[in-house]
DSSP file (Angstrom, degrees, kcal/mol; ACC not computed):
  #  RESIDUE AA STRUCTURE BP1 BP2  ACC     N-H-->O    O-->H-N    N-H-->O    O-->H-N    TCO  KAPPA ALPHA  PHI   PSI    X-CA   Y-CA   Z-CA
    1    1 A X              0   0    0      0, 0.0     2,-0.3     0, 0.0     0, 0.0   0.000 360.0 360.0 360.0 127.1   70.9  127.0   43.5
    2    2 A X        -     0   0    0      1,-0.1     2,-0.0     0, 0.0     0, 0.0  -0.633 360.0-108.9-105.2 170.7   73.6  128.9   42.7
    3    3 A X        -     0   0    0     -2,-0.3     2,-0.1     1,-0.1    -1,-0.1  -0.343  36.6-119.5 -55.8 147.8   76.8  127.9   40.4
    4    4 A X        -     0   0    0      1,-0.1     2,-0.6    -2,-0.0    -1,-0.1  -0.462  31.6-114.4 -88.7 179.8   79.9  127.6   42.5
    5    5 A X        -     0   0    0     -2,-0.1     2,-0.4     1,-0.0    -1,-0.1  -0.850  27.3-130.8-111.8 120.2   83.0  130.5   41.3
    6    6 A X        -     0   0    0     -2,-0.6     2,-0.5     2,-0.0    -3,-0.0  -0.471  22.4-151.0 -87.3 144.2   85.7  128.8   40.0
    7    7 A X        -     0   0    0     -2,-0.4     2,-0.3     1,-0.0     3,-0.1  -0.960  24.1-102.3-114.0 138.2   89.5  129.9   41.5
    8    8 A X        -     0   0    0     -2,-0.5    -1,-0.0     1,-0.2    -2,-0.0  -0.479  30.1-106.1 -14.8  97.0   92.5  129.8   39.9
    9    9 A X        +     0   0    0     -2,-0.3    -1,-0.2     1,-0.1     0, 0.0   0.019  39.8 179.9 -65.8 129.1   95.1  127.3   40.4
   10   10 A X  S    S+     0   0    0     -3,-0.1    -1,-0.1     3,-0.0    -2,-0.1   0.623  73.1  71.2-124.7  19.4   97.6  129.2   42.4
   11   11 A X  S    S+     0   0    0      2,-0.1    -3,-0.0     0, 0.0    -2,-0.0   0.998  81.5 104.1 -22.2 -91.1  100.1  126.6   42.8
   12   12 A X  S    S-     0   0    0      1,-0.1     2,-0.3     0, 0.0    -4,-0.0   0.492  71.3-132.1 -26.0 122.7  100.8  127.2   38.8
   13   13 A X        -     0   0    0      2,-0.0     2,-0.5     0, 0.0    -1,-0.1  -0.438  18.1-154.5 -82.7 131.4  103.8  129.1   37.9
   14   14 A X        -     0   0    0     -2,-0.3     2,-0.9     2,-0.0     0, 0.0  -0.970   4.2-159.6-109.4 120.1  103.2  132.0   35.2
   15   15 A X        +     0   0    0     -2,-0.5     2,-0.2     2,-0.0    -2,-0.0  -0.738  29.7 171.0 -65.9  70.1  106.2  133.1   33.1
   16   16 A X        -     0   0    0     -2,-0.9     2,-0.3     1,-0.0    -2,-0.0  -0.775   7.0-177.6 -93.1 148.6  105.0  136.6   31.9
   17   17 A X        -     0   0    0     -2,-0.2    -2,-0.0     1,-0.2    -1,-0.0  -0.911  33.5-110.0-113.2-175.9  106.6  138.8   30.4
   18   18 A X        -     0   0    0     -2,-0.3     2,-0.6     1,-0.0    -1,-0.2  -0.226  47.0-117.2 -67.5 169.1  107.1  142.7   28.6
   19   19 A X        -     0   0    0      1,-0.1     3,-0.0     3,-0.1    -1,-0.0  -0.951  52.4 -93.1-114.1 117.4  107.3  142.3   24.7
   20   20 A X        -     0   0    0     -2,-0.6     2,-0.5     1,-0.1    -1,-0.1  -0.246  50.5-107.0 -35.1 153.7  111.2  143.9   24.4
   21   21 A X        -     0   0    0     -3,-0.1     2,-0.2    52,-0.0    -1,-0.1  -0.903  34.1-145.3-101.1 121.3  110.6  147.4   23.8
   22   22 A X        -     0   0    0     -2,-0.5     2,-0.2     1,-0.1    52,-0.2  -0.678  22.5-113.9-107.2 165.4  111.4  148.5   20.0
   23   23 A X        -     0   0    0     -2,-0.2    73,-1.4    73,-0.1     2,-0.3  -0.552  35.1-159.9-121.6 118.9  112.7  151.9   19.3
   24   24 A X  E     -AB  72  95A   0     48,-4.4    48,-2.1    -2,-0.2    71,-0.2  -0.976   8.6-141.7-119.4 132.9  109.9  153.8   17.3
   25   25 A X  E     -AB  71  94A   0     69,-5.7    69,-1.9    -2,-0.3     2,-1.4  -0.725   6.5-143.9-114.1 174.9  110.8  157.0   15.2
   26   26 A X  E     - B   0  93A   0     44,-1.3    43,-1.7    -2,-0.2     2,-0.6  -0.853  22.9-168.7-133.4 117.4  109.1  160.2   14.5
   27   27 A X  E     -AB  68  92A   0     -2,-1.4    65,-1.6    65,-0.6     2,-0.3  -0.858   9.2-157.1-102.6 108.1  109.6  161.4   11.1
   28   28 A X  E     -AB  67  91A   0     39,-1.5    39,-1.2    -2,-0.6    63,-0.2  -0.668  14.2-156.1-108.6 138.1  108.8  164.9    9.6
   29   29 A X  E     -A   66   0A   0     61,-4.0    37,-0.3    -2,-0.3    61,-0.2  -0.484  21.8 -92.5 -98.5 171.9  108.3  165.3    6.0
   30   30 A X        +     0   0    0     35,-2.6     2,-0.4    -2,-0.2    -1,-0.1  -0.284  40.7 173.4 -60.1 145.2  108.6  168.3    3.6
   31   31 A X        -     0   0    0      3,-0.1    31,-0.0    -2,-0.1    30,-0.0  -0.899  39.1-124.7-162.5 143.3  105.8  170.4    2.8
   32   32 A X  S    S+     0   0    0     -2,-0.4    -1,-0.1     1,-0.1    -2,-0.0   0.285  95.4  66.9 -72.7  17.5  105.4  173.7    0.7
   33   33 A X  S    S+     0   0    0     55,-0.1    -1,-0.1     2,-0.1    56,-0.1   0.972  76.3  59.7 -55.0 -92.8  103.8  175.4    3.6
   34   34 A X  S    S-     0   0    0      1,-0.2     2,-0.1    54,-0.2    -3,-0.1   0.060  80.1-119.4 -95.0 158.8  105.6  176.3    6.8
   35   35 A X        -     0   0    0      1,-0.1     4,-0.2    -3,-0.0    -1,-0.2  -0.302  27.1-108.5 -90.0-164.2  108.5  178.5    6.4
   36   36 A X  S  > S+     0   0    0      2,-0.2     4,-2.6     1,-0.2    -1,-0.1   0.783 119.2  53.2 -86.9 -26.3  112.0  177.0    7.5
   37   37 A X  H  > S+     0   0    0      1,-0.3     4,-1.1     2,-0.2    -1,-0.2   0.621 103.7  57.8 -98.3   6.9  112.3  179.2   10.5
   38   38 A X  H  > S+     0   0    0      2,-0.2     4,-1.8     3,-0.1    -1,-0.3   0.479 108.5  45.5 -72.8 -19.0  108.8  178.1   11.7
   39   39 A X  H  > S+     0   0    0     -4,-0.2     4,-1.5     2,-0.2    -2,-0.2   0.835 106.8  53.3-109.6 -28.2  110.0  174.6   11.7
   40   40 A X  H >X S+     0   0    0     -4,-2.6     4,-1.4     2,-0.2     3,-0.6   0.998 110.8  60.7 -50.5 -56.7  113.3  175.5   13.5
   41   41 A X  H >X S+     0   0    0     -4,-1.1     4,-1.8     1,-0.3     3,-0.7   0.820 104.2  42.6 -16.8 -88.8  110.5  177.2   16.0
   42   42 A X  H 3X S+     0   0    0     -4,-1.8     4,-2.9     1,-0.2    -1,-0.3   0.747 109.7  56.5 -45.4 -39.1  108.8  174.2   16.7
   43   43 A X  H <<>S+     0   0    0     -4,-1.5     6,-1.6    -3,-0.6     5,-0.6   0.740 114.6  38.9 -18.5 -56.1  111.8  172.2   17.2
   44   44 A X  H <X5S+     0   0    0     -4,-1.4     4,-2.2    -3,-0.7    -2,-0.2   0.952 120.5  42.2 -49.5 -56.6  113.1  174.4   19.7
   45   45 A X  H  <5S+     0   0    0     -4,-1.8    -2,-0.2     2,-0.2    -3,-0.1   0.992 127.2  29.8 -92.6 -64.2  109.8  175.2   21.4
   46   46 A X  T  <5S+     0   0    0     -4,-2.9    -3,-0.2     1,-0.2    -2,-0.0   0.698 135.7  27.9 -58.0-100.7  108.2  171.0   21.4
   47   47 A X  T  45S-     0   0    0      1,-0.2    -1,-0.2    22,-0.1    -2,-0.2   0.439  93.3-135.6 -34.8 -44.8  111.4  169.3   21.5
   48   48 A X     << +     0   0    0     -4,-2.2    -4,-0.2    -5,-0.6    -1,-0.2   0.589  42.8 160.6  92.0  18.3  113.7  171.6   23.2
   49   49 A X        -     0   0    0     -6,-1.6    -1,-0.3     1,-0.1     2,-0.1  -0.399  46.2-109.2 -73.3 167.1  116.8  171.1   20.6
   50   50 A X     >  -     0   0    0      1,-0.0     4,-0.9     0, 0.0    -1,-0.1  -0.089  44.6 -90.6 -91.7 178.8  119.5  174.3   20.8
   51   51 A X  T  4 S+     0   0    0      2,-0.2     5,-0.1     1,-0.2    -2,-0.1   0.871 124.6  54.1 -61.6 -50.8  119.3  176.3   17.9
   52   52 A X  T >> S+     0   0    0      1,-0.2     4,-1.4     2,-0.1     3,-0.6   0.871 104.2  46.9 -87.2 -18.5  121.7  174.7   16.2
   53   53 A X  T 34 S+     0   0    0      1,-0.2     4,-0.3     2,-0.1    -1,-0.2   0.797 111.8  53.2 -79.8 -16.4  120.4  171.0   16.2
   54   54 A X  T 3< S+     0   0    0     -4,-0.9   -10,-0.2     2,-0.2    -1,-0.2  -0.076 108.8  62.4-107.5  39.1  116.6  172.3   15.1
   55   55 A X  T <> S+     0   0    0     -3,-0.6     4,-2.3     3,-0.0     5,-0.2   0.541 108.0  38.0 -90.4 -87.9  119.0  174.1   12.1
   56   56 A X  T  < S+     0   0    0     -4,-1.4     4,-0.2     2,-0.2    -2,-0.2   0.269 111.6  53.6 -71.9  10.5  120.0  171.1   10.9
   57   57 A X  T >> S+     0   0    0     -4,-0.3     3,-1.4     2,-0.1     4,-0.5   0.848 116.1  49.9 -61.6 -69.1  116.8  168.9   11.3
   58   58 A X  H >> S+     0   0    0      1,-0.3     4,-2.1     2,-0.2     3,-1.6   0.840 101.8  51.1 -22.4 -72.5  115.4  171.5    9.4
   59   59 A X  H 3X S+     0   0    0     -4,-2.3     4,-1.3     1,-0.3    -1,-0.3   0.487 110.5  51.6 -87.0  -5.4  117.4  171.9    7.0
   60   60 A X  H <4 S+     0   0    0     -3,-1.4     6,-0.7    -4,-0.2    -1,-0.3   0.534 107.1  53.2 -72.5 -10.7  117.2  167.9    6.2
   61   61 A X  H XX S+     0   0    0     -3,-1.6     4,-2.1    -4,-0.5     3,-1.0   0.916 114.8  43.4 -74.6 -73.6  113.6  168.0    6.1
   62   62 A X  H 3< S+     0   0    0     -4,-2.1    -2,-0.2     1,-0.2    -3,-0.1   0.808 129.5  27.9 -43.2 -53.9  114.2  171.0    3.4
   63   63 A X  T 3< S+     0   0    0     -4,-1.3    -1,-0.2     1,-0.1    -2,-0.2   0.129 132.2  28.4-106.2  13.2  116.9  169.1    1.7
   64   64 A X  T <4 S-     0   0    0     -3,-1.0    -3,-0.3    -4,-0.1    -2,-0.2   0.474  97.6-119.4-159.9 -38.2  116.3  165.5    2.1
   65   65 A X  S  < S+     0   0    0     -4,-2.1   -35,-2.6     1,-0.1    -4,-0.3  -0.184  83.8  36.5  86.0 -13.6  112.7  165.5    2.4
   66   66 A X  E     -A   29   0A   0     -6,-0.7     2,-0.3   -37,-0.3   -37,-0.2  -0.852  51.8-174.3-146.1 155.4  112.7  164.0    5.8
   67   67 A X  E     -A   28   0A   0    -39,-1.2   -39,-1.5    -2,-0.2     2,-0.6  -0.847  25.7-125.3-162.8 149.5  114.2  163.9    8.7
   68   68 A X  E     +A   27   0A   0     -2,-0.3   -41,-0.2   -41,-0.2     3,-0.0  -0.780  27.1 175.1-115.5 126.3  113.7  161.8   11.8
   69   69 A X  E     +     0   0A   0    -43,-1.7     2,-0.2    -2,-0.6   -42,-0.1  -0.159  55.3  28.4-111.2  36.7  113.3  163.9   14.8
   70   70 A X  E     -     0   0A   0    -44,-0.3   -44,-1.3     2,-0.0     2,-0.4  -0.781  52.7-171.2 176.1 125.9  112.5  161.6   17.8
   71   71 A X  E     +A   25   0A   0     -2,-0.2     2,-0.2   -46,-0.2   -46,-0.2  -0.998  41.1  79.0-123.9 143.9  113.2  158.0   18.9
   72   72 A X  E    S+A   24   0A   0    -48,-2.1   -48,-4.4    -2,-0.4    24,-0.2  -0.933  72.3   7.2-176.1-143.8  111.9  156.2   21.6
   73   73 A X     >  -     0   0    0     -2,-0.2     4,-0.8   -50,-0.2    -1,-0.3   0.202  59.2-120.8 -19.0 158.6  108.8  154.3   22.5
   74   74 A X  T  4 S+     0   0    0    -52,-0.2     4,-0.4     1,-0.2    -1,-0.1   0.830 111.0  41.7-105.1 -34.4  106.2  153.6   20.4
   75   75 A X  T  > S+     0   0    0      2,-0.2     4,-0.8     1,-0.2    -1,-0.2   0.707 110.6  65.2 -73.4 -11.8  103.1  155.4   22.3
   76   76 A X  H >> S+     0   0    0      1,-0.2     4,-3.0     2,-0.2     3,-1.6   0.926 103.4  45.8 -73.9 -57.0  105.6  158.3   22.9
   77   77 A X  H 3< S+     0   0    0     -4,-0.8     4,-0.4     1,-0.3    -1,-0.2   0.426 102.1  57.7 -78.4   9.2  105.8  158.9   19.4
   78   78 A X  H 3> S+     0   0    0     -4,-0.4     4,-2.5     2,-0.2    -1,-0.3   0.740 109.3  45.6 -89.5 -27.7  102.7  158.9   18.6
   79   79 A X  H <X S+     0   0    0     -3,-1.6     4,-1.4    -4,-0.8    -2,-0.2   0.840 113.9  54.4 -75.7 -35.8  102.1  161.7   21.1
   80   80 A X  H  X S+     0   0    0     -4,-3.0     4,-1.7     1,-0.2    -1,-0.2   0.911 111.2  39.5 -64.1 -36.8  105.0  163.3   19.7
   81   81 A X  H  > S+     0   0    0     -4,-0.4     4,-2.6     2,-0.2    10,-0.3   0.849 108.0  60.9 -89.5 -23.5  104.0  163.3   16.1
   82   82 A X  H  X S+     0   0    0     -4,-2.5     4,-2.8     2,-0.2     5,-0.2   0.885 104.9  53.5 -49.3 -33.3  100.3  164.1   16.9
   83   83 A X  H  X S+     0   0    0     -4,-1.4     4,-1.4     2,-0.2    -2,-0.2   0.851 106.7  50.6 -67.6 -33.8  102.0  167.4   18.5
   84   84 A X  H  <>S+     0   0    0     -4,-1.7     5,-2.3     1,-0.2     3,-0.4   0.952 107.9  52.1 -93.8 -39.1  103.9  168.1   15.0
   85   85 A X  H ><5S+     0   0    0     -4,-2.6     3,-3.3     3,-0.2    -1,-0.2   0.954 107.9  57.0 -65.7 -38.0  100.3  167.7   13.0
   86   86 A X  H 3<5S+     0   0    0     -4,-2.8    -2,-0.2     1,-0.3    -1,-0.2   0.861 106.2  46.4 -82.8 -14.2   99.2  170.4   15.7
   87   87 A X  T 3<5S-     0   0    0     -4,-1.4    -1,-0.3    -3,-0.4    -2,-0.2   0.528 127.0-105.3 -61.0 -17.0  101.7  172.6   14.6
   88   88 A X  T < 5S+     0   0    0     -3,-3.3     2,-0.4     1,-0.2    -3,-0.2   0.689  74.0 132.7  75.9  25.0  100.9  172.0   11.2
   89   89 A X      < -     0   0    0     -5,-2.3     2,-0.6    -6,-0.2    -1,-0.2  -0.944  60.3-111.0-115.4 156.2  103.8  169.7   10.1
   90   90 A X        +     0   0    0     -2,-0.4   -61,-4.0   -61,-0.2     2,-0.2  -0.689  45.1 171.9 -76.4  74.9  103.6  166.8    8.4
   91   91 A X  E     -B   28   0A   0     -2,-0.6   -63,-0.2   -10,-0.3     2,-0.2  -0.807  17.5-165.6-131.3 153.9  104.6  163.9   10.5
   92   92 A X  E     -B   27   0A   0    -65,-1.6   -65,-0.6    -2,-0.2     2,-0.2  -0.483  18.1-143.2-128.5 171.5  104.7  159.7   10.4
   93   93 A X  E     +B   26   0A   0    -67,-0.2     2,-0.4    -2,-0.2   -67,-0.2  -0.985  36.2 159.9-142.6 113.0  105.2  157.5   13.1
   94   94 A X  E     -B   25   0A   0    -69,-1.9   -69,-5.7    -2,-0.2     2,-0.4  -0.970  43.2 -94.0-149.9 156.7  107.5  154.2   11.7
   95   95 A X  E     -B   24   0A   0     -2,-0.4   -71,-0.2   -71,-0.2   -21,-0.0  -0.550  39.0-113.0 -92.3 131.5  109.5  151.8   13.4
   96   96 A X        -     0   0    0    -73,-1.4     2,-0.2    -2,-0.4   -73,-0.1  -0.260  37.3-110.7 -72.9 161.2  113.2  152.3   13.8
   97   97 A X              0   0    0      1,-0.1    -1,-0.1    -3,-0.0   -74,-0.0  -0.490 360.0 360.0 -83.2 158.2  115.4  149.9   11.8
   98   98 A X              0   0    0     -2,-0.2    -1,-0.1   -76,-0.0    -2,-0.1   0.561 360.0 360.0 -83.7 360.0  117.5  147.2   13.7
């Protein structure tokens, strides 16, 4: 004899929703590696910034220690910041502030 399969009320109203979508950033640190115009390089080349916005990234990452070079999604930026370890830089993944 087998068990009967239970169904699912579908009368019953479901309120789902999404979880709001937070704003994740993608933060590159200093390191006494990569030269400066390797890290303008990659900037250009991953990201696609002009010359002169992956200048001044750079050169806050140099001079600041940090700099945060992506916002968006949270899975985005992890993909993004895996891409800056495969470059060799030195990158976090942290949640932008409200």
């Amino acid at each position: 004899m087998s068990t009967p399969i239970a169904t699912p009320d579908t009368e019953q109203d479901l309120h789902l929703s999404a979880a709001p979508l937070e704003p994740w950033q993608v933060v590159v640190w200093n390191d006494p590696v990569n030269l400066m115009s390797y890290v303008v390089r990659v900037f250009r080349t991953y990201f696609g910034y002009s010359q002169e916005r992956a200048t001044q990234l750079m050169l806050a990452v140099h001079h600041e220690g940090h700099a945060i070079v992506a916002t968006g999604p949270r899975e985005t930026m992890e993909v993004h910041a895996q891409a800056m370890h495969d470059y060799g830089l030195w990158a976090t993944v942290r949640r932008a502030p409200r």
